[in-house]
N, C-alpha and C positions, 0 to 999 in steps of 0.2 A: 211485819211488813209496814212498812209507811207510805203514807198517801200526801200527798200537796194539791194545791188547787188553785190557780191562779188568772186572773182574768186581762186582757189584753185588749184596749179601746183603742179605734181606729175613725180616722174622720177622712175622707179622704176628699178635694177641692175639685174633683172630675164627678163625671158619670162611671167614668171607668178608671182602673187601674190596679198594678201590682207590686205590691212589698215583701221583700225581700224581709221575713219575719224571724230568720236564726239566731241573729242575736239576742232579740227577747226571749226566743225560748230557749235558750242557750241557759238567759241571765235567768231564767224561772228553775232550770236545773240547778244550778249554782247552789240558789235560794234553798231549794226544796232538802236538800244534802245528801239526796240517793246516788250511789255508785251503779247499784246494779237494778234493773228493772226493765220499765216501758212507760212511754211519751206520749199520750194523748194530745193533737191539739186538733181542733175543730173550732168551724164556722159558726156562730149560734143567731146568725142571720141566712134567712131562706135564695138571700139575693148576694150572697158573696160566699168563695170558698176559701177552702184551703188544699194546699197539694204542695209535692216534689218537684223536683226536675232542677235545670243548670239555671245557674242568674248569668243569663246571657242577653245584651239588648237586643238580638238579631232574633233570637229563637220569639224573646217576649212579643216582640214587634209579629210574628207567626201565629201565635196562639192568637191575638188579640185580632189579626185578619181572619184566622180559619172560624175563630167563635162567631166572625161577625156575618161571615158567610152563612153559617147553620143557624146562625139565632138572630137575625138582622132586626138592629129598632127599629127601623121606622119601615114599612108605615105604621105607626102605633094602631092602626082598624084591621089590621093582619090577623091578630089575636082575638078570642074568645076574653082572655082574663083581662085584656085593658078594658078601664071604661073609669071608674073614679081614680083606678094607675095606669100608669104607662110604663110599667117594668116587667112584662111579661118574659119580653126577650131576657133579663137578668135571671129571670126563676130557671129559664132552660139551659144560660148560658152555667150555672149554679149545678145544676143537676149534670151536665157534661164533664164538667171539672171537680166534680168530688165534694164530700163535707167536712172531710178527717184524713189527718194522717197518724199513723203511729209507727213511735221513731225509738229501737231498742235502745238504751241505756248500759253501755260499755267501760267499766273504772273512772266513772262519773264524767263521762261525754254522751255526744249524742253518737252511735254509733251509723254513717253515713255511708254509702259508696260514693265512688270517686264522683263528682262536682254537683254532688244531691243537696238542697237547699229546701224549707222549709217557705213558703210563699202563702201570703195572703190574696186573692183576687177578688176584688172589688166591680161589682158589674151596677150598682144602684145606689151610686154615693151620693155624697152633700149630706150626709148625717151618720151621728157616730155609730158604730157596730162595735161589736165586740167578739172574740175567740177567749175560748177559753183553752186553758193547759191544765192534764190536768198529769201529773209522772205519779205512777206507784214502784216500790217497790223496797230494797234497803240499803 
C-alpha cells in the first residue's frame, strides 16, 4: 500500500468564505499515483472546515445565512470564549460543518456522486490555514 501526504495553504481576504477545493485535491491525487484506495482531506485549523455538497452560488449564499443564524458574530459578549478573540462564532460555525471528508478513490479518480464537490469553509480568515490531503492506498 502507498501513502501520500500533501498540504494545501489557504489565506483567505474575508472573515468568511468558501473554496471550491477539487481541483487541488484532484491535482494531489494526480501526484500521489494511486488508482485505487481513500482520500483524506481535512481542516487542521479549529476555525474552518472542510465538507461536500453542490458548488452552487444560491445554495452557498444558504449555508453562509443558515450558519449565521445558529452561530451569529456579533455581539462578540454573547460568548463565554470571546475575550483576547472574537472567533467564538467560527469555532461553532467549524463544529456544524465538519473537519473531514473522505473521498473513495475509483481507477485513479475521485470517486463522486452526481454534483459532490470537495469545499474548503473558512469562518476566521485574514491568515493562512492549511488542510491537509492525505490518499492511501495502490
Amino acid at each position: 500500500m502507498k501513502s501520500f501526504r500533501e498540504e494545501l495553504w489557504f489565506e483567505f481576504p474575508a472573515r468568511r468564505g468558501l473554496l471550491n477545493i477539487t481541483p487541488q485535491v484532484g491535482e494531489c491525487l494526480r501526484a500521489s499515483g494511486i488508482k485505487e484506495g481513500l482520500c483524506l482531506v481535512n481542516a487542521m485549523h479549529i476555525t474552518a472546515s472542510v465538507f461536500i455538497n453542490d458548488d452552487e452560488r444560491g445554495l452557498h449564499a444558504d449555508l453562509e445565512k443558515w450558519l449565521e443564524k445558529l452561530a451569529p458574530e456579533k455581539p462578540h459578549s454573547q460568548y463565554r470564549h470571546n475575550g483576547a478573540e472574537d472567533n467564538a462564532d467560527a469555532h461553532l460555525k467549524r463544529s456544524i460543518m465538519g473537519r473531514e471528508v473522505v473521498v473513495a478513490v475509483t481507477d485513479g479518480r475521485l470517486d463522486f456522486g452526481p454534483w459532490e464537490q470537495i469545499f474548503y469553509g473558512e469562518f476566521d480568515g485574514l491568515r493562512g490555514k492549511r488542510v491537509l490531503v492525505k490518499i492511501i492506498g495502490q
